[in-house]
C-alpha positions as a LaTeX table, in Angstrom:
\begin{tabular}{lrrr}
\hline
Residue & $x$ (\AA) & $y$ (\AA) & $z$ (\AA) \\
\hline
Unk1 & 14.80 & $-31.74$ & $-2.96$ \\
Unk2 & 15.95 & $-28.19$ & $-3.22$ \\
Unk3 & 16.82 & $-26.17$ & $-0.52$ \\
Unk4 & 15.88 & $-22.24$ & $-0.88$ \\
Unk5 & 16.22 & $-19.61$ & 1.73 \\
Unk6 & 14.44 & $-16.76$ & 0.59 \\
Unk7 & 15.80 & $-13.42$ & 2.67 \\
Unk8 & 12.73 & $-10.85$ & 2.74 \\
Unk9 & 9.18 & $-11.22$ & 3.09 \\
Unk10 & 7.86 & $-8.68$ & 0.52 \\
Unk11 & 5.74 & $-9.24$ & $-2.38$ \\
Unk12 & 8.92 & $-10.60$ & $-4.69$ \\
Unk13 & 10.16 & $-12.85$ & $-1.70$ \\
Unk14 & 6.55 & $-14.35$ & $-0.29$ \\
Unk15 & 5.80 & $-14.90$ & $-3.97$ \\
Unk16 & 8.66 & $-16.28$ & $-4.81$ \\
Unk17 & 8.67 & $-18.82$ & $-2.11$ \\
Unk18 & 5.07 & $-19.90$ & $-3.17$ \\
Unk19 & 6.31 & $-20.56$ & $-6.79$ \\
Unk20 & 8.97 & $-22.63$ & $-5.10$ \\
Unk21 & 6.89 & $-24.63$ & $-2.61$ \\
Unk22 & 4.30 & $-25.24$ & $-4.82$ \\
Unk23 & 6.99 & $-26.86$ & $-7.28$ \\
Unk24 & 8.31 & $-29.24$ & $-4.19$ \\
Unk25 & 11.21 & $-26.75$ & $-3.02$ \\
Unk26 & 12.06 & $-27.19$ & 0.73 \\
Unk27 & 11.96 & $-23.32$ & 1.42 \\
Unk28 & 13.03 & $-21.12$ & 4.25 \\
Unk29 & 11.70 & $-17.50$ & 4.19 \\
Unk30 & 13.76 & $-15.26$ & 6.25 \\
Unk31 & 12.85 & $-11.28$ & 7.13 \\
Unk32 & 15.08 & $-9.09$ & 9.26 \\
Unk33 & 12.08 & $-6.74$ & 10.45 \\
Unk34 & 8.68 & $-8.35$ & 9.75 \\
Unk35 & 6.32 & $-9.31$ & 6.73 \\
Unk36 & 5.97 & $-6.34$ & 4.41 \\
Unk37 & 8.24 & $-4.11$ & 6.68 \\
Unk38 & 9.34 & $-2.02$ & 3.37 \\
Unk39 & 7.06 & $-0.98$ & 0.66 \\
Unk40 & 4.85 & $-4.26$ & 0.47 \\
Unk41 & 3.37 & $-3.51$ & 3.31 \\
Unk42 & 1.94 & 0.29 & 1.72 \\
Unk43 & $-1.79$ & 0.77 & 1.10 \\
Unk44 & $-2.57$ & 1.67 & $-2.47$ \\
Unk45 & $-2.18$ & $-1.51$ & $-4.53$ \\
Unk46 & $-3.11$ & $-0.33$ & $-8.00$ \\
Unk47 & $-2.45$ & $-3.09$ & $-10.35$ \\
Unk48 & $-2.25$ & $-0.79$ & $-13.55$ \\
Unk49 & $-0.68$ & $-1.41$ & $-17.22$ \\
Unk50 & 1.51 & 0.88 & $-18.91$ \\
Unk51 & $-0.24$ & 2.84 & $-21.79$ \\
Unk52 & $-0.76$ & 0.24 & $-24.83$ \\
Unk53 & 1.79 & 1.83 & $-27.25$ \\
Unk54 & 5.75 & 1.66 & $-27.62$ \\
Unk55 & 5.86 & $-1.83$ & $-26.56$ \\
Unk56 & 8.73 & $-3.05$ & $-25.17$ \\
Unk57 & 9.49 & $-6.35$ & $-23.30$ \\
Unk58 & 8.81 & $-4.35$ & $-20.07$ \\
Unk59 & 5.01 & $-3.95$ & $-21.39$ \\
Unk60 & 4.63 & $-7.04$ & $-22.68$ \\
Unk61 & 5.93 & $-9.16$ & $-19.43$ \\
Unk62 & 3.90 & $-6.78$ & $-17.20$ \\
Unk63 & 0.56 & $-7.04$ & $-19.55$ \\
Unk64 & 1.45 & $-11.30$ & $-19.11$ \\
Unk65 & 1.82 & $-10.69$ & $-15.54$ \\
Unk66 & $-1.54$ & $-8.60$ & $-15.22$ \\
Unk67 & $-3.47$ & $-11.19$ & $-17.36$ \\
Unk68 & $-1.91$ & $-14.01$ & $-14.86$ \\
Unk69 & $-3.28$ & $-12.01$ & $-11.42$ \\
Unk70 & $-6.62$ & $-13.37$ & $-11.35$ \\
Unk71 & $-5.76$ & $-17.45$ & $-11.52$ \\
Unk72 & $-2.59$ & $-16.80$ & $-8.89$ \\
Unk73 & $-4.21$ & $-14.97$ & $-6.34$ \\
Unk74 & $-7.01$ & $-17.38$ & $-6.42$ \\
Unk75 & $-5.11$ & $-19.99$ & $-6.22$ \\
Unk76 & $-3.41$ & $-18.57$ & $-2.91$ \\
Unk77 & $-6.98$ & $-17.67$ & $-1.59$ \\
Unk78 & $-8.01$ & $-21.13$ & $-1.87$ \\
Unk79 & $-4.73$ & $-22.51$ & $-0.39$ \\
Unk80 & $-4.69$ & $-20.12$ & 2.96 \\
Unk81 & $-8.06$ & $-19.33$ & 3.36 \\
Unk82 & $-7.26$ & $-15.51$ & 3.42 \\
Unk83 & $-8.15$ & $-12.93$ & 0.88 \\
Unk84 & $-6.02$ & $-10.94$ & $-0.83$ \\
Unk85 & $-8.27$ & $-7.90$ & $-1.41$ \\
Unk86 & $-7.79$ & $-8.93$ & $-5.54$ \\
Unk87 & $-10.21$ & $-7.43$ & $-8.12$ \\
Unk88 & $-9.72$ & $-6.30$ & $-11.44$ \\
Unk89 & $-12.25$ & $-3.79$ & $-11.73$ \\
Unk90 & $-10.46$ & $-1.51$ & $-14.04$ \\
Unk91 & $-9.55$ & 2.59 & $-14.02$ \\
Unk92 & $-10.73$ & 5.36 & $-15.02$ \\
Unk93 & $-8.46$ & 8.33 & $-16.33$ \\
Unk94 & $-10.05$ & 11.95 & $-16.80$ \\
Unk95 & $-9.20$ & 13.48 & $-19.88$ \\
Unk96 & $-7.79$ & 17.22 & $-19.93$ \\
Unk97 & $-8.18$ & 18.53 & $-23.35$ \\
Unk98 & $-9.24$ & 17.54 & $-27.25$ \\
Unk99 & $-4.95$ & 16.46 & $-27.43$ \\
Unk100 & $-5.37$ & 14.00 & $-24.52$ \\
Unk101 & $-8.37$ & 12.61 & $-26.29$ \\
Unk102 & $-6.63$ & 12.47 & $-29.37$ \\
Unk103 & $-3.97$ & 10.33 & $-27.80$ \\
Unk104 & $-6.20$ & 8.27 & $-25.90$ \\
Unk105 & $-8.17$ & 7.44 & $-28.89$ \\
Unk106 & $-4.94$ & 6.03 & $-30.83$ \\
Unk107 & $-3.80$ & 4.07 & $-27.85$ \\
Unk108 & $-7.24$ & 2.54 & $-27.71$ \\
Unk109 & $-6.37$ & 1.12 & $-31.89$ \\
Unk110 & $-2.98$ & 0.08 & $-30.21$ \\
Unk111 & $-4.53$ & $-1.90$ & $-27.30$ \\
Unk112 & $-6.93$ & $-3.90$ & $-29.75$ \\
Unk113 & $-3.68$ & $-5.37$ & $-30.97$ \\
Unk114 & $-1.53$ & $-5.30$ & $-27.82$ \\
Unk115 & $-3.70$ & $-6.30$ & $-25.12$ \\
Unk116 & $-5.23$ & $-9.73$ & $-27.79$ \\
Unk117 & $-8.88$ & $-8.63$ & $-27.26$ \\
Unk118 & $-8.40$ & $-9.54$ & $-23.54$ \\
Unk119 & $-8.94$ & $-6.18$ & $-22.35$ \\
Unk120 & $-10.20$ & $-2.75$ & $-23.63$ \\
Unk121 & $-8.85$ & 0.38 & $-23.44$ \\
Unk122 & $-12.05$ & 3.04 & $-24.78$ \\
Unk123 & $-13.05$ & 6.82 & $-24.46$ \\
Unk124 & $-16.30$ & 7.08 & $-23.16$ \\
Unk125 & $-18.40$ & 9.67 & $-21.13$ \\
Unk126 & $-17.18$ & 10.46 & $-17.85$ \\
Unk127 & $-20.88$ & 9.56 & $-17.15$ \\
Unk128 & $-20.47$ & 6.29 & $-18.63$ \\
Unk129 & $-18.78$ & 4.71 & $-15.76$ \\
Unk130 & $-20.33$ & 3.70 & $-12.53$ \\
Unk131 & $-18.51$ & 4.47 & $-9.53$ \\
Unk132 & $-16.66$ & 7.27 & $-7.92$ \\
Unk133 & $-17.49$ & 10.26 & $-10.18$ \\
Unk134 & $-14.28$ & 12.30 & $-11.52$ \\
Unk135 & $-13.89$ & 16.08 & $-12.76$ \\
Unk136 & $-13.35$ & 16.08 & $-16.54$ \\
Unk137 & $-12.59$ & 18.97 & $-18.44$ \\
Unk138 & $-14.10$ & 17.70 & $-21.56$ \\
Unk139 & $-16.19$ & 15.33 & $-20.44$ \\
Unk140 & $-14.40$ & 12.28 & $-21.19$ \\
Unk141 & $-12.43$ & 9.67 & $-19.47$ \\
Unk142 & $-9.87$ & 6.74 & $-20.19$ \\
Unk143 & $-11.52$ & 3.44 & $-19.02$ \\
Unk144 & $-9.88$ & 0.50 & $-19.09$ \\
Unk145 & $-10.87$ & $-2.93$ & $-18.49$ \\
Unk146 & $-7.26$ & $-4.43$ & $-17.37$ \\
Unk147 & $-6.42$ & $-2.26$ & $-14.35$ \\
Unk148 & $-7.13$ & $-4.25$ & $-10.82$ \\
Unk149 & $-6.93$ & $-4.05$ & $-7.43$ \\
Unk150 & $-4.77$ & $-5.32$ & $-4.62$ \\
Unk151 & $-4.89$ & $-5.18$ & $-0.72$ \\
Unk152 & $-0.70$ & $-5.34$ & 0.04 \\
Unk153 & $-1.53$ & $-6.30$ & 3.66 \\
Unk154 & $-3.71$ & $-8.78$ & 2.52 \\
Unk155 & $-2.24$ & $-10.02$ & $-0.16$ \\
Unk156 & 0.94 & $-10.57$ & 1.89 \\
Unk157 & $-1.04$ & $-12.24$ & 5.00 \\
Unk158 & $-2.59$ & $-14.51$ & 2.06 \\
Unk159 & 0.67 & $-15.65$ & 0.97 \\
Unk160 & 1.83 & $-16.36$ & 4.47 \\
Unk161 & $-1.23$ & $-18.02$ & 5.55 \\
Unk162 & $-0.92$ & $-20.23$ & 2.13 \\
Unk163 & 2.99 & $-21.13$ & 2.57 \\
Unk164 & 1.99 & $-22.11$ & 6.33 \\
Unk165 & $-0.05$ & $-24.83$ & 4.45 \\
Unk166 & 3.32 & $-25.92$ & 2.55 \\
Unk167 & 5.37 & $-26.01$ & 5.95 \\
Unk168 & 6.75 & $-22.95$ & 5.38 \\
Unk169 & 6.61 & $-19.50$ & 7.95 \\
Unk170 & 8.49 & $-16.82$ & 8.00 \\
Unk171 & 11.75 & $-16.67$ & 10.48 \\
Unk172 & 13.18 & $-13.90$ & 12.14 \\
Unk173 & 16.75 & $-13.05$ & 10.89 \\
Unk174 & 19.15 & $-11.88$ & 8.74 \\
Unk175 & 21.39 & $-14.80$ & 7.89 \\
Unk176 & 21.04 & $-17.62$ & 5.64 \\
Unk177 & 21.25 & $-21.04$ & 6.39 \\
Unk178 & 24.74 & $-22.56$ & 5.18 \\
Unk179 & 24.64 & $-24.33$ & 2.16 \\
Unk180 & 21.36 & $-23.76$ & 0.56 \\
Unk181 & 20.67 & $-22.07$ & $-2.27$ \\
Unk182 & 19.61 & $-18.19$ & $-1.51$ \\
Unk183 & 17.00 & $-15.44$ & $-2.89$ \\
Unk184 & 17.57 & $-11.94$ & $-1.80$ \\
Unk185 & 14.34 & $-10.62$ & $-2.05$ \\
Unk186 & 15.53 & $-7.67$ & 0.59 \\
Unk187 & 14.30 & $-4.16$ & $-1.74$ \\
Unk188 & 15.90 & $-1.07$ & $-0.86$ \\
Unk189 & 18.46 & $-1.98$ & 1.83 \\
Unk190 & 19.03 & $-5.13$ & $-0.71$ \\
Unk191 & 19.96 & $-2.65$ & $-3.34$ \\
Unk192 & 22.33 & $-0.79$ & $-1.31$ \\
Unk193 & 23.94 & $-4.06$ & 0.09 \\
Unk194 & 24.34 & $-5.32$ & $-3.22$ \\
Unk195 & 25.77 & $-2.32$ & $-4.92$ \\
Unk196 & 27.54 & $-2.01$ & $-2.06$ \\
Unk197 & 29.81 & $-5.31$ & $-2.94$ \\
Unk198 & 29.79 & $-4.62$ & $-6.42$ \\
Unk199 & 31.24 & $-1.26$ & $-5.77$ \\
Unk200 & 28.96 & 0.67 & $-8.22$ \\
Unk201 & 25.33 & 1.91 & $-8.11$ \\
Unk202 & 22.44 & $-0.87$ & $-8.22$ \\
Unk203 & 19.55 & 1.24 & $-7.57$ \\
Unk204 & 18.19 & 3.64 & $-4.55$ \\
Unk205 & 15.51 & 3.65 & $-2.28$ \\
Unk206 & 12.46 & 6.18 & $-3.44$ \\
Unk207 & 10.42 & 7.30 & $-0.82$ \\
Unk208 & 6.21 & 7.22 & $-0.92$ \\
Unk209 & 3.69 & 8.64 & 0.75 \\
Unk210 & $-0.24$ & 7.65 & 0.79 \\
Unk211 & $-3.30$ & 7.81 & 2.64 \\
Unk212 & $-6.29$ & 5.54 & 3.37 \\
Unk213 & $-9.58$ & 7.12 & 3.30 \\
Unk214 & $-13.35$ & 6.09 & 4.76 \\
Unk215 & $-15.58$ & 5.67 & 1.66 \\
Unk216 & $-17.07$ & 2.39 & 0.61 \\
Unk217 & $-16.62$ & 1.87 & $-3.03$ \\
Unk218 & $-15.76$ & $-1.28$ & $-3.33$ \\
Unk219 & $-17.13$ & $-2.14$ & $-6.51$ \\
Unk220 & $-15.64$ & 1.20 & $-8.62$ \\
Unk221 & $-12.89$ & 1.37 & $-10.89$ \\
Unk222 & $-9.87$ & 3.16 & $-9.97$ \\
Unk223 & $-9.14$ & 6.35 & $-11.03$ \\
Unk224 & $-5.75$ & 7.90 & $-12.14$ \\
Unk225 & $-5.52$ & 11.43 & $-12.47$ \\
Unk226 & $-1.96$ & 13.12 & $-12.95$ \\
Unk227 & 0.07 & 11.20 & $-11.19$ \\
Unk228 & $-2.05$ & 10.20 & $-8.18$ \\
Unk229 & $-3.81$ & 6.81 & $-7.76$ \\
Unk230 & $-7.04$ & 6.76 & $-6.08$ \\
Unk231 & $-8.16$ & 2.86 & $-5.35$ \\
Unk232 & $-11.10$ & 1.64 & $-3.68$ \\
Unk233 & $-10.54$ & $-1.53$ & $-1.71$ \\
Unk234 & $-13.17$ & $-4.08$ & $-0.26$ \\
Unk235 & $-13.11$ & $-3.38$ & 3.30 \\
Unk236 & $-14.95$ & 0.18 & 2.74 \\
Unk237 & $-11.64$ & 1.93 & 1.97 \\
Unk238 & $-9.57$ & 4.04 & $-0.43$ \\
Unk239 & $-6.11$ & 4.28 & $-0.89$ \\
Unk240 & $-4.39$ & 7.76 & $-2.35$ \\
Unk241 & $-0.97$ & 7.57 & $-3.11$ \\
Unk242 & 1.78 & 8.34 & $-3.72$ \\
Unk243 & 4.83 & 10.74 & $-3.78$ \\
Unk244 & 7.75 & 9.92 & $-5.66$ \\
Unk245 & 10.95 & 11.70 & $-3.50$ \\
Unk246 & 14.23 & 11.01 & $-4.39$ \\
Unk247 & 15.30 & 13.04 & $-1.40$ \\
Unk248 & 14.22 & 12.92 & 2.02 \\
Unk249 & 15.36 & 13.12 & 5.71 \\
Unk250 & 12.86 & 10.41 & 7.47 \\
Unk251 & 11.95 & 6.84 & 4.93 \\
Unk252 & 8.62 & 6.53 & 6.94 \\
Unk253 & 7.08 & 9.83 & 8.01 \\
Unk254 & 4.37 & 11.77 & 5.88 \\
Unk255 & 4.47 & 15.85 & 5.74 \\
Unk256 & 2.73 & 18.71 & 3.67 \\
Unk257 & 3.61 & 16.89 & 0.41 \\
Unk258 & 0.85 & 14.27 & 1.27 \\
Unk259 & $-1.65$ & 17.22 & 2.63 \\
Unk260 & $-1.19$ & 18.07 & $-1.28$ \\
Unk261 & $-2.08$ & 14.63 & $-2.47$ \\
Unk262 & $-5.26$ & 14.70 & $-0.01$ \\
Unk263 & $-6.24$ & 18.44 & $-1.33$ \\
Unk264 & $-5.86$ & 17.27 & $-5.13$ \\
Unk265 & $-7.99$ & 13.89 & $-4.68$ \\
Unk266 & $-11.04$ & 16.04 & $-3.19$ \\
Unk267 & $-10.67$ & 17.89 & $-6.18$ \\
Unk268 & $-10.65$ & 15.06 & $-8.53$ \\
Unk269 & $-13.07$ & 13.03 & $-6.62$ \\
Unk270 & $-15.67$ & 14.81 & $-5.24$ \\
Unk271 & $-17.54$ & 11.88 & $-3.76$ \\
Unk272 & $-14.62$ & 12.03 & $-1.15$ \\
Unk273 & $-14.10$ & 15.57 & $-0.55$ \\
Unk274 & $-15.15$ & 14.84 & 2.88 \\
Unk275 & $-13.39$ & 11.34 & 3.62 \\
Unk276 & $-12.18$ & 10.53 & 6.81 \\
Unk277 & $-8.51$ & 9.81 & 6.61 \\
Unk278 & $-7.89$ & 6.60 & 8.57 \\
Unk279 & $-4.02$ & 6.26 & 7.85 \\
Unk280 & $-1.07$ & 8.43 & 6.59 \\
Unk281 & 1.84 & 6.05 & 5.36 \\
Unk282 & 5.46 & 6.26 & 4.10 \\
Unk283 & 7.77 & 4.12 & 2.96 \\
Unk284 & 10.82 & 3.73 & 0.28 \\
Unk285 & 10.03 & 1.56 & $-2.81$ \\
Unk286 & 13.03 & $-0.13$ & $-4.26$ \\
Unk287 & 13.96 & 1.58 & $-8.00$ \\
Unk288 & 16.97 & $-0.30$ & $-10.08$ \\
Unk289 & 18.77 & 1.82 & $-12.61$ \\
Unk290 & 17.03 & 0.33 & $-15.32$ \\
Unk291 & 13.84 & 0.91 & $-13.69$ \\
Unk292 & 12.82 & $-2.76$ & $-14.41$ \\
Unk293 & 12.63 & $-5.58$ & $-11.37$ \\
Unk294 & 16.07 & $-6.80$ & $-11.53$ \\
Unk295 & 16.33 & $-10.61$ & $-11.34$ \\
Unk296 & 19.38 & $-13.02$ & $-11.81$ \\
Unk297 & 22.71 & $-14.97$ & $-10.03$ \\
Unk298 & 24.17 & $-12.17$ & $-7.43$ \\
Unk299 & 27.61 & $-11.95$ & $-9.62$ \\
Unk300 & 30.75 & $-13.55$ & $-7.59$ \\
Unk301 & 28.68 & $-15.10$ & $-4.96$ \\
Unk302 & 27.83 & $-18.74$ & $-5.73$ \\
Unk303 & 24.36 & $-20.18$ & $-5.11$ \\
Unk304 & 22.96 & $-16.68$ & $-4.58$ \\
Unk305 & 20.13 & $-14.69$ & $-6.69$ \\
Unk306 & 18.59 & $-11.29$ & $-6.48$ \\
Unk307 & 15.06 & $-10.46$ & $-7.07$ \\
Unk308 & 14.23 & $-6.40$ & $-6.36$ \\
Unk309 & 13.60 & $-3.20$ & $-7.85$ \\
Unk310 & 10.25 & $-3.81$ & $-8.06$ \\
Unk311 & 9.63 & 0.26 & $-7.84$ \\
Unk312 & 5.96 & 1.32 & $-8.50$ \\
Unk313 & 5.12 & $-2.32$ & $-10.33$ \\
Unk314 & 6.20 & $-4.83$ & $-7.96$ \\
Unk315 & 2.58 & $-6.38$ & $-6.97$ \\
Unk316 & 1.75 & $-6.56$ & $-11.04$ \\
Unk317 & 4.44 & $-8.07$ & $-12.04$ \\
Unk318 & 4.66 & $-10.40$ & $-8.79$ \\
Unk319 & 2.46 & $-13.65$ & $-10.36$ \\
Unk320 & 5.24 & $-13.76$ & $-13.19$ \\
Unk321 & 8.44 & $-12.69$ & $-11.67$ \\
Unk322 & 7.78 & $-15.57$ & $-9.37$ \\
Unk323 & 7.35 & $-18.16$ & $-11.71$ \\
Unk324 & 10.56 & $-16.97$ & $-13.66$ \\
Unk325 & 12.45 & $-16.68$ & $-9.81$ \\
Unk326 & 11.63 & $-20.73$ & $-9.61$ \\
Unk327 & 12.58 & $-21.19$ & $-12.86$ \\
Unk328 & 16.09 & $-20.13$ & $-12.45$ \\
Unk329 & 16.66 & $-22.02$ & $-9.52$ \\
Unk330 & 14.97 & $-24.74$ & $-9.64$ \\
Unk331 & 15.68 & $-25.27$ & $-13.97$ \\
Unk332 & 18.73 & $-23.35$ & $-13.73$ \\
Unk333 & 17.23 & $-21.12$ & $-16.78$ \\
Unk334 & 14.35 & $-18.81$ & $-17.62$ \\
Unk335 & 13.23 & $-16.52$ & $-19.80$ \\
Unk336 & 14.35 & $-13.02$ & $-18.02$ \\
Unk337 & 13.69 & $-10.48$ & $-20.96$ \\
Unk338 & 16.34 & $-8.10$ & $-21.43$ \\
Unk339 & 16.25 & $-5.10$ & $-19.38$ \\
Unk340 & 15.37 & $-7.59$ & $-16.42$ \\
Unk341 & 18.22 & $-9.56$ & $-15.88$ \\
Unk342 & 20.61 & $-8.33$ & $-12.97$ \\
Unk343 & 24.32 & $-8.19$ & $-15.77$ \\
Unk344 & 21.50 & $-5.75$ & $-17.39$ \\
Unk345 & 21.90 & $-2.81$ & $-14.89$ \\
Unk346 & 26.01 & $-3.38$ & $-14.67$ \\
Unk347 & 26.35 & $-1.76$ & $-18.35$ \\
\hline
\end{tabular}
């Protein structure tokens, strides 16, 4: 039998360790802080595709990865007996002028190819959809049918409350065991540490802020409206998020720049102009230079493997990256597509 610590209890490490388990691994899941201490443990969980057009094997693993959600995050339901707040109720993306419709309208041919008639990308009326209503400028919105949703608290207390059901819960520490194989599924501090024995650059923390709002929607689609996310979740909430700061003097404190977010998303959404905001959050979201998740052997160190850089993507591409994480160390090969692989980001 296999013996795998997994360091971290993120998304990519709690995943991970459920690919492993489930394939008869002994596994050891090991967080310094506590389950979803760094960016897993956010609020916005928008489980959106890239635009269907210049595909690339980023695009196509994440559209695999989206298509996978539904049958992984059942299965953990069913396992733990916790919900993971999963629902792929698609988005909805205002359109600004006749150019944006333009382009919209050719990515929609594109996704009849790219997406294999699994999911729809159309222009319709922004009174077409049901659900939160959205300002339009002409009238017409983006609404796709692949987008979903995901609780990151709950999907991470799933996972935990499925792995218990495997023998597995997560330890306290920072240290792993002698002799077993290792997965460093640690995000930004794992970036740093492992750049930081490479002696180059492997990526950088990039901080986030977001806010949960009172508003039950729970059966709309998302909507995505320059830049900012605005999910409805199934407890009667919705998430706003998020900043992307390269720079910044405190990882998990909120300022103006998320007053800004809050202004812009009454704007946009006028069925919550006068939310209640229930939580501000911040937190750093590991980026690799490639901007890909990063996954492969941790170069000069024997037995050990890195899974991060996750970024904005991390709970998409989660079902898959986990499955290719127990590949490699269970098979000893998978099918890491280029950009992925960890040798990638040391060109």
């Amino acid at each position: 039998m296999a013996q795998i610590a997994v360091m971290g209890a993120g998304i990519f490490g709690l995943a991970s360790a459920w690919a492993l388990a489930r394939r008869g691994a002994r596994v050891r899941v090991i967080e310094a802080v506590r389950v979803g201490a760094g960016s897993s443990g956010g609020v916005v969980g928008a489980l959106a595709p890239h635009v269907p057009e210049q595909w690339n094997a980023k695009k196509a693993f994440q559209f695999d990865s989206l298509m996978m959600a539904e049958d992984f995050w059942r299965a953990v339901a069913q396992a733990g007996g916790h919900d993971p707040g999963y629902a792929r109720l698609g988005r909805v993306q205002p359109l600004a002028d006749d150019a944006a419709v333009a382009r919209a309208r050719e990515r929609a041919e594109s996704a009849r190819t790219l997406w294999q008639g699994r999911a729809a990308w159309s222009v319709v009326s922004a009174q077409a959809v049901t659900g939160l209503r959205v300002a339009s400028p002409t009238g017409l919105v983006v609404h796709d049918t692949l987008s979903a949703r995901m609780s990151p608290r709950g999907a991470s207390a799933a996972l935990v409350s499925a792995l218990a059901t495997r023998g597995v819960s997560v330890e306290q520490g920072t240290v792993p065991p002698p002799g077993w194989t290792v997965l460093w599924a640690t995000g930004a501090q794992g970036l740093a540490d492992l750049g930081a024995d490479l002696q180059r650059s492997m990526g950088n923390g990039v901080k986030g802020q977001a806010a949960l709002l009172a508003g039950d929607w729970r059966h709309s689609p998302q909507v995505f409206v320059d830049g900012l996310h605005i999910v409805p979740h199934g407890d009667g909430t919705v998430a706003i998020g998020s900043t992307s700061e390269r720079s910044y003097d405190a990882p998990d404190t909120t300022d103006a720049q998320l007053d800004l977010l809050l202004d812009r998303v009454r704007v946009a959404c006028p069925d919550l102009a006068g939310a209640k905001v229930l939580e501000r959050w911040a937190g750093v979201r590991p980026r690799s230079p490639s901007r890909a998740p990063m996954l492969g052997a941790w170069p000069g160190r024997d037995g050990h493997f890195v899974l991060n850089g996750g970024f904005k993507i991390g709970f998409g591409m989660a079902p898959k990256l986990a499955e290719l994480a127990a590949d490699l160390l269970l098979e000893g090969e998978a099918a890491i597509p280029d950009g992925f692989r960890v040798t990638d980001n040391l060109r």
